[in-house]
MIKEPA-149774 format. One line per 10 residues: their letters; for each residue x, y, z of C-alpha. Coordinates in steps of 0.2 Angstrom, whole numbers, padded with zeros to 4 digits. Example, Ala and Ser with C-alpha at 12.3 -4.5 7.8 and 13.67 -1.06 7.14 Angstrom:
<pts>
as	0062,-0022,0039  0068,-0005,0036 $
</pts>
This chain:
<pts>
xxxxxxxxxx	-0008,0067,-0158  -0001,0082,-0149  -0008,0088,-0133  -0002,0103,-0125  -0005,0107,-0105  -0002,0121,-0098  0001,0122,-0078  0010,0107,-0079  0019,0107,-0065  0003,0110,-0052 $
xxxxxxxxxx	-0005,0098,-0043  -0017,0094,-0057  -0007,0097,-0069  0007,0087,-0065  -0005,0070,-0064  -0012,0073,-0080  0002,0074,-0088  0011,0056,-0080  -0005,0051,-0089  -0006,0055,-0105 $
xxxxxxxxxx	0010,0053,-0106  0009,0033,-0102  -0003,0032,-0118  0003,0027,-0134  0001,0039,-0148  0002,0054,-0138  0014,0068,-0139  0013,0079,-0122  0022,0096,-0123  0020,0102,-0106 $
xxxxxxxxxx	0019,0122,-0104  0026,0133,-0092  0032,0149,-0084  0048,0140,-0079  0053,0122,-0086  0043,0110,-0075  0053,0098,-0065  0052,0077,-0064  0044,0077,-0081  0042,0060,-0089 $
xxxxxxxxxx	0057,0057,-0101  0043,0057,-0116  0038,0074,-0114  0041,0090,-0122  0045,0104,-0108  0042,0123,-0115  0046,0137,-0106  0035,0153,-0111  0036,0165,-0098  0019,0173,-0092 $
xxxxxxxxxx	0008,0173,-0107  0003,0192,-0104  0023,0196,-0109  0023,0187,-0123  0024,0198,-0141  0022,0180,-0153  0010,0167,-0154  0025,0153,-0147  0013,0137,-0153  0015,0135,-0172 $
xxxxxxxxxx	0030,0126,-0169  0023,0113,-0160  0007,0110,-0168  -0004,0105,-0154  -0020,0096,-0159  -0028,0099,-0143  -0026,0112,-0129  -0029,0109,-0111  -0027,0125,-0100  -0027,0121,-0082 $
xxxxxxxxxx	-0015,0137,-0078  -0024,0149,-0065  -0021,0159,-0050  -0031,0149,-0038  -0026,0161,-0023  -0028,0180,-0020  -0011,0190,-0019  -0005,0196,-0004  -0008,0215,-0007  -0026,0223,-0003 $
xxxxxxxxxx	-0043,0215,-0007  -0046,0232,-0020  -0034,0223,-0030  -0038,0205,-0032  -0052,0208,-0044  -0039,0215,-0057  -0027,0201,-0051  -0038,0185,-0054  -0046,0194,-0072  -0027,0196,-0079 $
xxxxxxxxxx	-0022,0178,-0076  -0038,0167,-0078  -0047,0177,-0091  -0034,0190,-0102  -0020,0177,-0102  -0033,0163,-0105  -0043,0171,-0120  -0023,0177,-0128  -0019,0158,-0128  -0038,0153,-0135 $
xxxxxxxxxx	-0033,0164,-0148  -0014,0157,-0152  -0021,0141,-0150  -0034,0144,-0165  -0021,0152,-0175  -0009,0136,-0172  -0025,0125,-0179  -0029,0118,-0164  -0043,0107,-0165  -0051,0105,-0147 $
xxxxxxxxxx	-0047,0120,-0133  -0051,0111,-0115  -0053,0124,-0102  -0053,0118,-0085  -0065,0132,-0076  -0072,0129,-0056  -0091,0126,-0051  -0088,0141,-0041  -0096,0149,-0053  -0117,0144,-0051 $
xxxxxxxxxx	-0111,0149,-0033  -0107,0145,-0016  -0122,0135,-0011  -0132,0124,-0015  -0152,0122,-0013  -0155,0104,-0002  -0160,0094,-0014  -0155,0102,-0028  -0138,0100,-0034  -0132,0112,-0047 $
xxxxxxxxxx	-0133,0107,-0065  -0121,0114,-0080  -0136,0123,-0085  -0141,0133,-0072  -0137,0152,-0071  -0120,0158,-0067  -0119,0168,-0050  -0101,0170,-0046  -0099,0176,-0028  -0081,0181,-0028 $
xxxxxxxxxx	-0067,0188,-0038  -0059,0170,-0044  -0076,0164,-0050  -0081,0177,-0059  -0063,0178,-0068  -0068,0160,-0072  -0085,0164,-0077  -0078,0178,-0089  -0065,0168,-0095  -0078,0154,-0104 $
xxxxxxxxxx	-0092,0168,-0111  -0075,0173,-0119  -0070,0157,-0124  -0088,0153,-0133  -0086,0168,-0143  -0069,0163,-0150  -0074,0145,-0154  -0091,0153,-0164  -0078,0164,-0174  -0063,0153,-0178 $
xxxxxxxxxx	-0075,0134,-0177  -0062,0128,-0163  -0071,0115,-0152  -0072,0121,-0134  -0074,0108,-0118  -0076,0116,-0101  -0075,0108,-0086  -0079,0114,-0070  -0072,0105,-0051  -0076,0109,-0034 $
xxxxxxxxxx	-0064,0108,-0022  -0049,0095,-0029  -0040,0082,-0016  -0027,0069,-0019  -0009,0065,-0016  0002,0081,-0015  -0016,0091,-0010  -0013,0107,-0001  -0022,0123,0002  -0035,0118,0017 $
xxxxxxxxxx	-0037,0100,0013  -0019,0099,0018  -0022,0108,0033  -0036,0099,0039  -0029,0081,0037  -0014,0092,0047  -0027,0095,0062  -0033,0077,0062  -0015,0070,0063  -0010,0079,0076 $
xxxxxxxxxx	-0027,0075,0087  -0034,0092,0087  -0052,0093,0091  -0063,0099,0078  -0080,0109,0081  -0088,0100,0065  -0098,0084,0074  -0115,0094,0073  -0114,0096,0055  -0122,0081,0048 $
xxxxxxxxxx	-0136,0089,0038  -0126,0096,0025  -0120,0087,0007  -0104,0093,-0001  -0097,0087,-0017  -0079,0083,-0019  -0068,0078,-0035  -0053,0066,-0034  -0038,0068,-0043  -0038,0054,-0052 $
xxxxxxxxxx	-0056,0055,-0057  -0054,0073,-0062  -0039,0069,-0073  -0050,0053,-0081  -0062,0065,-0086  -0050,0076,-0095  -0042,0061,-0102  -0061,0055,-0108  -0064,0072,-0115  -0048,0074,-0125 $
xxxxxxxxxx	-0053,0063,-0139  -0072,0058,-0137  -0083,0067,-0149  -0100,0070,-0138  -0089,0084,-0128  -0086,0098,-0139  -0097,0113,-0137  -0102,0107,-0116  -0097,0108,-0102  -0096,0096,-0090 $
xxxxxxxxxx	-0097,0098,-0069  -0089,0083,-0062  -0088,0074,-0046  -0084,0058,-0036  -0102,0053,-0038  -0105,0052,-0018  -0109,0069,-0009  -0104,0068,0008  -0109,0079,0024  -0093,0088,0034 $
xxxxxxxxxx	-0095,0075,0049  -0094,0061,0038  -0080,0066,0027  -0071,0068,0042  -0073,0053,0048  -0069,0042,0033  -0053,0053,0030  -0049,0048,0049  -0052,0030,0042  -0039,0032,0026 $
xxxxxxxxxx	-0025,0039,0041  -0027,0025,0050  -0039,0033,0064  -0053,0026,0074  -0063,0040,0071  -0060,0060,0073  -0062,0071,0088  -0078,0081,0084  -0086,0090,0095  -0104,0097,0092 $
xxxxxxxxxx	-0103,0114,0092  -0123,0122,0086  -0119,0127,0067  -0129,0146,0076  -0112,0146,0087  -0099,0142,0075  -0107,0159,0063  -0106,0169,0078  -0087,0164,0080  -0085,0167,0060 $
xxxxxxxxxx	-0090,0182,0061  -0079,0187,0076  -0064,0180,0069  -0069,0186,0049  -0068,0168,0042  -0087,0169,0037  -0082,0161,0021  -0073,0147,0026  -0085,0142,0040  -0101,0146,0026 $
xxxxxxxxxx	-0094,0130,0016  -0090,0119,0031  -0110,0121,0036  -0117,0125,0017  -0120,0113,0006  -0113,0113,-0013  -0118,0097,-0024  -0114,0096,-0041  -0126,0083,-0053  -0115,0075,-0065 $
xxxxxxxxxx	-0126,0066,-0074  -0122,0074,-0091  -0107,0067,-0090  -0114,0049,-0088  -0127,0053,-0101  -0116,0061,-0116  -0099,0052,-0114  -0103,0038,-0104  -0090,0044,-0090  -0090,0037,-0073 $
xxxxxxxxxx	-0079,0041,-0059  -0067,0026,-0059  -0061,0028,-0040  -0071,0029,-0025  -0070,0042,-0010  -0063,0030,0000  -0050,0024,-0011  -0047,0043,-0015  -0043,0048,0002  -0032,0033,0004 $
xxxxxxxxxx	-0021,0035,-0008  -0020,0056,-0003  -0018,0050,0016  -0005,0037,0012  0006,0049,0001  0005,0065,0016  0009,0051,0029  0024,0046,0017  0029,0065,0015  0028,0070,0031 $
xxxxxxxxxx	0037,0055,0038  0051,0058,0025  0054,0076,0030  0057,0072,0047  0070,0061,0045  0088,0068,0048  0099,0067,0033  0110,0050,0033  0128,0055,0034  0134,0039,0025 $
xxxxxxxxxx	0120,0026,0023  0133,0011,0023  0138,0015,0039  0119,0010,0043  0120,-0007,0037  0114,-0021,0046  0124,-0038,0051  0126,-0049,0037  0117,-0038,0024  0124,-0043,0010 $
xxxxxxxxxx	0124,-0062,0011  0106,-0058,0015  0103,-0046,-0003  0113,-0063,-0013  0102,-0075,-0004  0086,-0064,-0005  0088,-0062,-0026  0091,-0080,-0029  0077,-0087,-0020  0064,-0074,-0025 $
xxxxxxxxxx	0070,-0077,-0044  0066,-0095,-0039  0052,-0093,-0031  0041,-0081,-0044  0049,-0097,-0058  0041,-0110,-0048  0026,-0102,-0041  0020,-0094,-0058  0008,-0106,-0064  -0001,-0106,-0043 $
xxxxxxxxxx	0000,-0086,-0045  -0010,-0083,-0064  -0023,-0096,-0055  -0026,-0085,-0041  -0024,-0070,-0051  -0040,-0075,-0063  -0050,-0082,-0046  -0049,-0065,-0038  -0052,-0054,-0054  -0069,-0063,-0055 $
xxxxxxxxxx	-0080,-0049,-0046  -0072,-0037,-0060  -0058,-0029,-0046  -0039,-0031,-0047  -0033,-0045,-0041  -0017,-0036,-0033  -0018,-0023,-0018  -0006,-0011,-0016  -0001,-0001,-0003  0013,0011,0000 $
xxxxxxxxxx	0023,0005,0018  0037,0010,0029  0053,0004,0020  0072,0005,0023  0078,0019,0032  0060,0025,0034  0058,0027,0012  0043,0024,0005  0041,0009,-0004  0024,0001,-0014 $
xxxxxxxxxx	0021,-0016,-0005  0010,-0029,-0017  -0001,-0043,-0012  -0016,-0054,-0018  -0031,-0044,-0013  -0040,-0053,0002  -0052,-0039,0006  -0067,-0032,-0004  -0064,-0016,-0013  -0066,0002,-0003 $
xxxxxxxxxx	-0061,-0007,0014  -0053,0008,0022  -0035,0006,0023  -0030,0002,0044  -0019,-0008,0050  -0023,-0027,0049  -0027,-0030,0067  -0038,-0015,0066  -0048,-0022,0050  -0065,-0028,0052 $
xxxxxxxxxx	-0067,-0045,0049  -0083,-0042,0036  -0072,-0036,0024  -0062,-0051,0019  -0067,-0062,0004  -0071,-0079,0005  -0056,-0082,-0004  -0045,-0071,0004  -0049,-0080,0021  -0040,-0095,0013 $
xxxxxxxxxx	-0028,-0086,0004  -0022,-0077,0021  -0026,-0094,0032  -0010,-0101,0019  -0001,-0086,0016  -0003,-0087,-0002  -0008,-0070,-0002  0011,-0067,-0001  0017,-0073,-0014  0015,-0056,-0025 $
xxxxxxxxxx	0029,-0049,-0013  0042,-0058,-0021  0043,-0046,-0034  0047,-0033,-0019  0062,-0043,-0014  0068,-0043,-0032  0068,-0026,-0034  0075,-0023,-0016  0060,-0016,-0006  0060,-0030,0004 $
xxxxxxxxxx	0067,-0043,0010  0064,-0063,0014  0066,-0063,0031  0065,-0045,0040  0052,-0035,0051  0035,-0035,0043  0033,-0018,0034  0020,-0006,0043  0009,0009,0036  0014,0029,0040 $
xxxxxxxxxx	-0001,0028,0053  0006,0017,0063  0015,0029,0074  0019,0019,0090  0026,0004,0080  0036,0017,0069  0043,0028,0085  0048,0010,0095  0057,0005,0079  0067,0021,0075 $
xxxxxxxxxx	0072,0018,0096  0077,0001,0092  0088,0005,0073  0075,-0009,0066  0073,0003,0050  0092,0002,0047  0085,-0018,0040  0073,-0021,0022  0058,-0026,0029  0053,-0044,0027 $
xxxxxxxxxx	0040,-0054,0021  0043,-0067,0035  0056,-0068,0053  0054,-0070,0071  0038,-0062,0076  0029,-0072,0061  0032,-0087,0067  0031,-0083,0083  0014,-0075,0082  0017,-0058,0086 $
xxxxxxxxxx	0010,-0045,0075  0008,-0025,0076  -0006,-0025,0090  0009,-0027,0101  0022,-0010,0096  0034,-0013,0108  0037,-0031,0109  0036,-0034,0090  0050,-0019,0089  0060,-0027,0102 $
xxxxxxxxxx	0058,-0044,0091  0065,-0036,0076  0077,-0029,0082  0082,-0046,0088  0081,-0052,0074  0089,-0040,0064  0104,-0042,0077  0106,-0063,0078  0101,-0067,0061  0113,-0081,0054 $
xxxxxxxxxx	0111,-0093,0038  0105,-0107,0047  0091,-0096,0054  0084,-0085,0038  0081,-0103,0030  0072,-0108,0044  0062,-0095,0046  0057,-0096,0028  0055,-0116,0028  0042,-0115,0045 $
xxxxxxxxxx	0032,-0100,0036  0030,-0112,0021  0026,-0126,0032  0013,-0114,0041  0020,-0109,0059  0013,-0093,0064  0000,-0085,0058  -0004,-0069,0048  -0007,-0054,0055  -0025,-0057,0066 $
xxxxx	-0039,-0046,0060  -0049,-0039,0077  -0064,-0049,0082  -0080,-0043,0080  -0088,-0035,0096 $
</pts>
């Protein structure tokens, strides 16, 4: 099957196509203005142009079997507010019905049009979520380009018997987010109060990358979706308060800084300021009942919120970390003491150790895949040289435990058999295939998240990242752990410094005999 996207290289489009790309069977030809960058090698790039200047249908070529258009201006341009009517009606509804119609005359089976729930409106009723069949009331100039694009869209599949899927977001958030999702988690990293903590009345629906791009996945091939349209969500609606505070969770944060501003005082500034809109969502609610999905294709969102805003926390933590950093002049010149006898020993004993352990690891695997979760966690940590790496363990805590700092954890989210997985550091063994591949090391500092700004700043002081983190070394066995920034930095660097033969074995022989501890989860109050 070919499948042809268009907006390939936006933030949606860019993680649906690193999906179906990873399916057999699947031919993704990826459709552009310009020739989209880091495509999978697999997939077909095709550089149009804008569609509006095209004089030839450019599809027959290719023979897509399906069509998912995800190209759209999301944002008005910078010119006066007479003109974004006409702006936002060229690109989402001319361009998109001329590309319907190329796509029938190509034989495209299955057009997938990828609209915005903007367009039942702004807000809505308590208590009553919109529904796919409720009346269309488009309130600005994006919606209703949406709104006119699908009536137009309907008409073309009664007249050429092309199937039509629509699907209509909210507001989309994930790794490599922008717009004001980026700028929020912007304000909450940089400690700046927000007026928000009053509103806890409201309930808005949000939709997570990867759920979003499961659902257009689902509705690629599943014969219940043509002729509907689908709204979809992740299946929880939360109020403004709470979102913020379980986004501060998924940074690494205690909790925001909120403060409880009357929602009749934060309209009055709106108004003042003329950012009624903005400030209309943050207090409005706009909830979206997916249960047409559930019902007709069996679809459920497959990743929870707080999963969701983990993994986009975890990726702007990584990003903006990475920016910072000066450019290397000559990374060797940053090596650490002995680094290469450490790399030669690291390879040979993880090679052993995955060999000998095998059998131990596929027993744990199947013990902690019984309550139907992976067994693995993953994790992206604070790597060489301040690189993002993707850390793996055995999972020890239950699924949707926010993602903190250990010492930070609460105690009540750790399994049964994590408890005894952590209590022997079997939990470990996964990292193995880290040092392999060169994440990490044997014995090194213990890799830390992007949140965990002190530890990170008294380590850069100290030339501790110059070093592979490590899945054992001095602090472990000496007990110290990340509730302590400076002395663990100080212990590293230490480490890092000193290290000989004689003591990386030691080091790895005194974890395996069970001298220190892992890192200590905080004690209920």
């Amino acid at each position: 099957m070919r499948i042809l996207v268009t907006g390939a290289s936006g933030f949606i489009g860019s993680a649906l196509v690193r999906r179906l790309a990873g399916r057999e069977g699947l031919q993704v030809i990826a459709m552009g203005r310009s020739t989209p960058h880091g495509l999978p090698e697999d997939v077909v790039p095709l550089q149009t142009g804008d569609f509006l200047h095209l004089r030839s249908n450019p599809l027959p070529p290719w023979k897509p079997d399906v069509c998912i258009h995800l190209a759209a201006r999301v944002d008005a341009p910078p010119r006066g507010r007479e003109n974004n009517e006409g702006s936002f009606h060229l690109t989402n509804t001319v361009a998109t019905v001329r590309l319907a119609r190329w796509a029938a005359e190509a034989g495209v089976r299955r057009f997938i049009f990828i609209s915005s729930a903007k367009v039942h409106g702004e807000t809505s009723r308590p208590g009553r979520p919109f529904r796919e069949d409720d009346p269309a009331a488009p309130e600005d100039a994006y919606a209703r380009s949406k709104w006119d694009a699908e009536r137009a869209l309907e008409e073309i599949s009664r007249e050429t018997g092309m199937e039509l899927v629509v699907i209509r977001p909210p507001l989309v958030y994930g790794p490599g987010v922008k717009g004001n999702f980026a700028r929020l988690m912007g304000w909450m990293r940089r400690g700046i109060p927000l007026p928000l903590g009053a509103v806890r009345d409201n309930r808005r629906s949000l939709a997570a990358l990867d759920n979003l791009v499961d659902l257009i996945e689902t509705c690629v091939e599943h014969p219940a979706a043509a002729g509907h349209a689908f709204l979809v969500s992740d299946g929880e609606d939360l109020s403004t308060a709470e979102l913020l505070r379980r986004l501060a969770l998924a940074m690494g944060r205690r909790s925001p800084r909120l403060l409880p501003v009357p929602a009749p005082l934060l309209e009055t500034t709106a108004q003042l300021l003329g950012r009624q809109d903005m400030v209309r969502r943050l207090l409005g609610s706009f909830q979206l009942d997916i249960f047409k999905a559930r019902r007709l294709l069996g679809w459920v969102p497959p990743v929870g919120v707080d999963e969701a805003l983990r993994r986009t926390a975890q990726q702007k933590a990584a990003a903006a970390y990475t920016r910072r950093r000066p450019q290397r002049m000559d990374p060797r010149a940053e090596q650490p003491p002995n680094s290469r006898w450490i790399r030669v020993s690291d390879v040979l004993f993880s090679a052993l150790g995955l060999a000998a352990a095998a059998p131990l690891m596929a027993v744990i695997c199947a013990l902690n895949n019984r309550d139907g979760h992976s067994p693995l966690f993953r994790q992206v940590r604070v790597g060489r040289h301040g690189q993002p790496f993707t850390l793996v363990k055995f999972r020890t805590m239950k699924p949707e435990t926010p993602s903190v700092a250990t010492h930070m954890a609460d105690p009540a989210h750790v399994t049964p058999l994590g408890r005894r997985l952590r209590r022997t550091k079997l939990d470990e063994l996964p990292q193995l295939f880290n040092v392999l591949k060169g994440d990490m090391s044997l014995v090194g500092p213990r890799p830390c998240l992007y949140s965990q700004r002190e530890l990170i700043e008294a380590r850069e002081k100290l030339g501790v990242h110059r070093a592979r983190p490590g899945i054992t070394g001095l602090a472990q066995v000496k007990g110290i752990d990340m509730s302590t920034p400076e002395l663990l930095a100080e212990t590293d660097r230490r480490l890092i410094e000193t290290l000989t033969p004689a003591d990386y074995l030691r080091y790895i022989v005194e974890t395996l005999l069970g001298r220190g501890r892992e890192d200590r989860i905080r004690s209920k109050d």
